[in-house]
DSSP file (Angstrom, degrees, kcal/mol; ACC not computed):
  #  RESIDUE AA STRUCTURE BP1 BP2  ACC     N-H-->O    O-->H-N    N-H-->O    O-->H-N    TCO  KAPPA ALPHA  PHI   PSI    X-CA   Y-CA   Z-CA
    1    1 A X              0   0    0      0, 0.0    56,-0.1     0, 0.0     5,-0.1   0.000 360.0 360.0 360.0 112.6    0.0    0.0    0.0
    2    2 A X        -     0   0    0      1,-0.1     4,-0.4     3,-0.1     0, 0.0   0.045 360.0-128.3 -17.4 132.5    1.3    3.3   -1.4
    3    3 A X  S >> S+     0   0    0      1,-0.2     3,-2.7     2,-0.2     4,-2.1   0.923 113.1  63.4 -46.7 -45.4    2.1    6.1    1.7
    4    4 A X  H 3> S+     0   0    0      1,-0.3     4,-1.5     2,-0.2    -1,-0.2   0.859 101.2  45.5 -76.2 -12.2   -0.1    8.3   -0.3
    5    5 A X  H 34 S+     0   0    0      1,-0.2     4,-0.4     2,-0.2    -1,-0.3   0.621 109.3  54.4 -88.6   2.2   -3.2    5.9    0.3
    6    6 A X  H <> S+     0   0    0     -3,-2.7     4,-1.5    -4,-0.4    -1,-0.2   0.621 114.3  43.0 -92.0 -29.3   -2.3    5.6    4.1
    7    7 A X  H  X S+     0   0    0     -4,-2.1     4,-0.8     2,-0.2    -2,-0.2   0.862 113.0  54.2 -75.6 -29.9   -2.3   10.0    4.3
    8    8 A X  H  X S+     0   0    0     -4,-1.5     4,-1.9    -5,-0.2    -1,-0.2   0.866 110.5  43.6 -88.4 -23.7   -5.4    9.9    2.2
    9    9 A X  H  > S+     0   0    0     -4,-0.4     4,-3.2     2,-0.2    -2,-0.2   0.888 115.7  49.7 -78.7 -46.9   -7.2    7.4    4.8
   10   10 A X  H  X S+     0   0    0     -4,-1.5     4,-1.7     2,-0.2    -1,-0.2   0.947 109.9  45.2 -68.9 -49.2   -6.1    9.3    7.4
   11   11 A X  H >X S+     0   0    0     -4,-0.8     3,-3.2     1,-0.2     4,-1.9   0.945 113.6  55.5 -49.3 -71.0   -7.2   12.9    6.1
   12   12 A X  H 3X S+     0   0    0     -4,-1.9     4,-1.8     1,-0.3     5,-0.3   0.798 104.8  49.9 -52.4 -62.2  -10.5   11.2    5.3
   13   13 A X  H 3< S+     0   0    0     -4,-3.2    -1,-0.3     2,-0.2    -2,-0.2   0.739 110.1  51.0 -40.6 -28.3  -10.9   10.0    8.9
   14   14 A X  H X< S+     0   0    0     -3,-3.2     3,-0.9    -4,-1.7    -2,-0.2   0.953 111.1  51.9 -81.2 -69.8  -10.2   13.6   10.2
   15   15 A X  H 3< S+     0   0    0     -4,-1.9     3,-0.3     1,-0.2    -2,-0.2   0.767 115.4  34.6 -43.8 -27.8  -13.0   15.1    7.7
   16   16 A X  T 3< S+     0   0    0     -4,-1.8     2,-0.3     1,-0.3    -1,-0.2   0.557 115.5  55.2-120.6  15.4  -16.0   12.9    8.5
   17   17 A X    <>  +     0   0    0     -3,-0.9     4,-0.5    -5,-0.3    -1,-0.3  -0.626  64.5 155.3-125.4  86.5  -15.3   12.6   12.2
   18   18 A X  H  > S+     0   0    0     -2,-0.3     4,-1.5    -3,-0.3     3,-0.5   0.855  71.1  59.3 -69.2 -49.9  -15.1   16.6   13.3
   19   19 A X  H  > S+     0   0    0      1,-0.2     4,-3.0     2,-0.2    -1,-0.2   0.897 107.1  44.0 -67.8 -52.1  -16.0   15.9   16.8
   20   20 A X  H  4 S+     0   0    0      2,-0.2    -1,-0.2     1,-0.2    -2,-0.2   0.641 110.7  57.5 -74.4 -16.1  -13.0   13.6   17.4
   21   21 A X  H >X S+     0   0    0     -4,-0.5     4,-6.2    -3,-0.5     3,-0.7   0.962 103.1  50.7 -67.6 -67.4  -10.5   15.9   15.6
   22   22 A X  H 3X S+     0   0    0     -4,-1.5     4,-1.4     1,-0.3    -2,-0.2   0.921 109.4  49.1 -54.4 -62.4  -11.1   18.6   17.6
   23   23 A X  H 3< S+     0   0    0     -4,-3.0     4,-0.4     2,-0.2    -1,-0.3   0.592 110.7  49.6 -71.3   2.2  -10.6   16.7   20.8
   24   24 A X  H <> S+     0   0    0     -3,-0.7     4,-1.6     3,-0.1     5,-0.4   0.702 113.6  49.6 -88.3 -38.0   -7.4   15.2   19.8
   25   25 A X  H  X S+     0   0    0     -4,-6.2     4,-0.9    -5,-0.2    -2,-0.2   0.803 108.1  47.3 -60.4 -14.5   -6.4   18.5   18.8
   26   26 A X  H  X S+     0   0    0     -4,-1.4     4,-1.2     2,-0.2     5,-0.5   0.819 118.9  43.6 -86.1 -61.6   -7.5   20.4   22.2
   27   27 A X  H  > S+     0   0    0     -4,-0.4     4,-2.4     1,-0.2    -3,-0.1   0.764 114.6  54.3 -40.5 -69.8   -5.3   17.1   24.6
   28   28 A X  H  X S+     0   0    0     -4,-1.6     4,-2.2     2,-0.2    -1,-0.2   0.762 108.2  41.0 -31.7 -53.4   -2.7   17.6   22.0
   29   29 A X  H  X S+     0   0    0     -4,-0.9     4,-1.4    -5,-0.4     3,-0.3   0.955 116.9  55.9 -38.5 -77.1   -2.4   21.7   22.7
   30   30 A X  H >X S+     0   0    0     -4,-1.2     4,-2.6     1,-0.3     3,-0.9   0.743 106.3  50.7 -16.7 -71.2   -2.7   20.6   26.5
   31   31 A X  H 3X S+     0   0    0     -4,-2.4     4,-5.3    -5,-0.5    -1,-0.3   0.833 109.1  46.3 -30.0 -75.5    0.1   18.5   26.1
   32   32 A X  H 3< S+     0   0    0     -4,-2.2    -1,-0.3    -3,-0.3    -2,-0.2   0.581 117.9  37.5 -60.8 -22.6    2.4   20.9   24.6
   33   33 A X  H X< S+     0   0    0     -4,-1.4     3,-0.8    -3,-0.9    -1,-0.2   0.897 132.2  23.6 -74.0 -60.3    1.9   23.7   26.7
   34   34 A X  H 3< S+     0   0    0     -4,-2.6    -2,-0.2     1,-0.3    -3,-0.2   0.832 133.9  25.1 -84.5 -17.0    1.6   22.1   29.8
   35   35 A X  T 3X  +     0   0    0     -4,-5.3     4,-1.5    -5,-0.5     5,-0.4  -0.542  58.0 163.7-107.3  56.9    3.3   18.7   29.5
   36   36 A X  H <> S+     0   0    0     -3,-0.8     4,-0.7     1,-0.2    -1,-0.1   0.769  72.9  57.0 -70.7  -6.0    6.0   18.9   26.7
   37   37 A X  H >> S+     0   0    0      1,-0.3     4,-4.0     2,-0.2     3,-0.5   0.934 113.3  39.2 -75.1 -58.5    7.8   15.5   27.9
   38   38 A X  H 3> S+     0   0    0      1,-0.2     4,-0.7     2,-0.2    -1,-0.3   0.883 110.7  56.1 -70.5 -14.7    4.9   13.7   27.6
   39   39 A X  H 3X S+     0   0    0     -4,-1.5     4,-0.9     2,-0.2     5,-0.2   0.636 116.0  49.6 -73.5 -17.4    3.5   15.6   23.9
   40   40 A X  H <X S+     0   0    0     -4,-0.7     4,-1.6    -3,-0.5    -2,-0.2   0.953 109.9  46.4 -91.3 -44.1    7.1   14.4   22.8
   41   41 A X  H  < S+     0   0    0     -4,-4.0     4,-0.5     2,-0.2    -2,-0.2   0.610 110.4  49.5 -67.2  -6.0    6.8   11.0   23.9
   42   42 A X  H >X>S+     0   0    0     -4,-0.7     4,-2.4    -5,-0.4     3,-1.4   0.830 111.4  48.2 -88.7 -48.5    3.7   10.5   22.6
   43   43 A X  I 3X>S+     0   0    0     -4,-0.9     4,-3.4     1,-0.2     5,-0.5   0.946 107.2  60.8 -50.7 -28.0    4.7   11.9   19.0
   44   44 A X  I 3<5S+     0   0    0     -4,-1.6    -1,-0.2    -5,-0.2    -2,-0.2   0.768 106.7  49.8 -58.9 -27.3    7.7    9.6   19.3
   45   45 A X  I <>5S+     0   0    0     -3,-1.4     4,-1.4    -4,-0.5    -1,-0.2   0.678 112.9  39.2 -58.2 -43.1    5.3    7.0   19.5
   46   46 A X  I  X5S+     0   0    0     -4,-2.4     4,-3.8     2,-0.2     5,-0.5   0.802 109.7  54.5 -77.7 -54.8    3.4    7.6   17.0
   47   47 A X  I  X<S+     0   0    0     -4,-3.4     4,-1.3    -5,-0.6    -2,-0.2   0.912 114.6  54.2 -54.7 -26.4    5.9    8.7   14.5
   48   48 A X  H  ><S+     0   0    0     -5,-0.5     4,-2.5     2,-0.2     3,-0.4   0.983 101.5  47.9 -62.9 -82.7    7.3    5.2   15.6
   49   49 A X  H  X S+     0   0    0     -4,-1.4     4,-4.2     1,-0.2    -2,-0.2   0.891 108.9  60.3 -45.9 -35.0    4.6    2.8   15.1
   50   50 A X  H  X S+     0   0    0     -4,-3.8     4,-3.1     2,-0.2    -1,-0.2   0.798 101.4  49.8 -83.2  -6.7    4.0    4.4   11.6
   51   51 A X  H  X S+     0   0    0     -4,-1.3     4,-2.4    -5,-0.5     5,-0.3   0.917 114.8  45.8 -85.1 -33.2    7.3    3.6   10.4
   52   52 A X  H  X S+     0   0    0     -4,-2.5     4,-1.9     2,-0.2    -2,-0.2   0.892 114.5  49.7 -49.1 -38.7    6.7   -0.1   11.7
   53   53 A X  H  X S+     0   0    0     -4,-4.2     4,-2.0    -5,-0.2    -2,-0.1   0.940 116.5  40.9 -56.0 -51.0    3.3    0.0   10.1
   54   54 A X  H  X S+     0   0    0     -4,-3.1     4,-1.1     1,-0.2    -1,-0.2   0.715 114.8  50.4 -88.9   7.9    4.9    1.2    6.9
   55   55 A X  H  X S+     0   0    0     -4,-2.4     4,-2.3     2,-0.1    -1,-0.2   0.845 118.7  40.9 -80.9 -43.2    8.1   -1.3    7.1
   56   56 A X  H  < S+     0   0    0     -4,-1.9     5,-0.2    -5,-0.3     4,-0.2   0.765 110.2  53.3 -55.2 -34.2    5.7   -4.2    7.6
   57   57 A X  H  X S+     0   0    0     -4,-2.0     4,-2.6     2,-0.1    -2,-0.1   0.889 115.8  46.3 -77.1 -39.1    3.2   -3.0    5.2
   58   58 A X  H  <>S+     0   0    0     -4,-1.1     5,-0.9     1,-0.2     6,-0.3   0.856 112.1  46.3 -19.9 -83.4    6.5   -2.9    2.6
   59   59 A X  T  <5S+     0   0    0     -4,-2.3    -1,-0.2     1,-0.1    -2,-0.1   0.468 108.6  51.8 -63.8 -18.6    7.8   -5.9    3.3
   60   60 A X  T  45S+     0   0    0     -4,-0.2    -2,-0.2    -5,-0.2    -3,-0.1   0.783  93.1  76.6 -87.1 -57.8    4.6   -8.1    3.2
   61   61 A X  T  <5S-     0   0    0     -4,-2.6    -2,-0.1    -5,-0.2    -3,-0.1   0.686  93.6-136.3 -47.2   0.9    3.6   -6.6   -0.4
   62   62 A X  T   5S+     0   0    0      1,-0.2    -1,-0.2     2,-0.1    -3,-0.1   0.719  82.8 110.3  66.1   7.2    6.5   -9.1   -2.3
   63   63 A X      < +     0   0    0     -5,-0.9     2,-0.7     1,-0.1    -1,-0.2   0.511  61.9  62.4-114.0   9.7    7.0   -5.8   -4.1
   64   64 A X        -     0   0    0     -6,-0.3     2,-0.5    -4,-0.0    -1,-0.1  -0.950  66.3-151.5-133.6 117.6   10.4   -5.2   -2.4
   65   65 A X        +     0   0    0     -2,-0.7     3,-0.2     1,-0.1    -2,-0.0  -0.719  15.8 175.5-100.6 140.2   13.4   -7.1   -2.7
   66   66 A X  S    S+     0   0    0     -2,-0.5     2,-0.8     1,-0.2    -1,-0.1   0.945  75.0  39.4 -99.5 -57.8   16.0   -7.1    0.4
   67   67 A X              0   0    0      1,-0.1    -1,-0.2     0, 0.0     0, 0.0  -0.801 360.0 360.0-139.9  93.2   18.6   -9.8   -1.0
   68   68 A X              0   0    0     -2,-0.8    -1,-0.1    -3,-0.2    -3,-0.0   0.400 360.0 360.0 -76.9 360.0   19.7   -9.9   -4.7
């Protein structure tokens, strides 16, 4: 699966759930003002798991060869 069709899913979740957007965006603010250790570990987290998502996703699709 293409990155761009993992960004477009994602965008697309943000647009038809408004309600949920907004409150990840509000904790997030919170975070950063008042907790930056933990708004850094969580993006480190995230940014984390999506490079596993997209190394796994990669590597399952046959479309990538490691060893020539």
């Amino acid at each position: 699966m293409p990155f761009s069709m993992v960004f477009d899913g994602i965008v697309n979740l943000f647009k038809e759930h408004g309600f949920i957007t907004i409150a990840l965006a509000v904790v997030l603010l919170y975070l950063l003002f008042q907790k930056p250790k933990a708004f850094l570990l969580i993006v480190f987290l995230v940014l984390l798991f999506i490079g596993i998502l997209y190394l796994t996703t990669m590597l399952s699709s046959g479309n990538m060869t490691i060893w020539k």
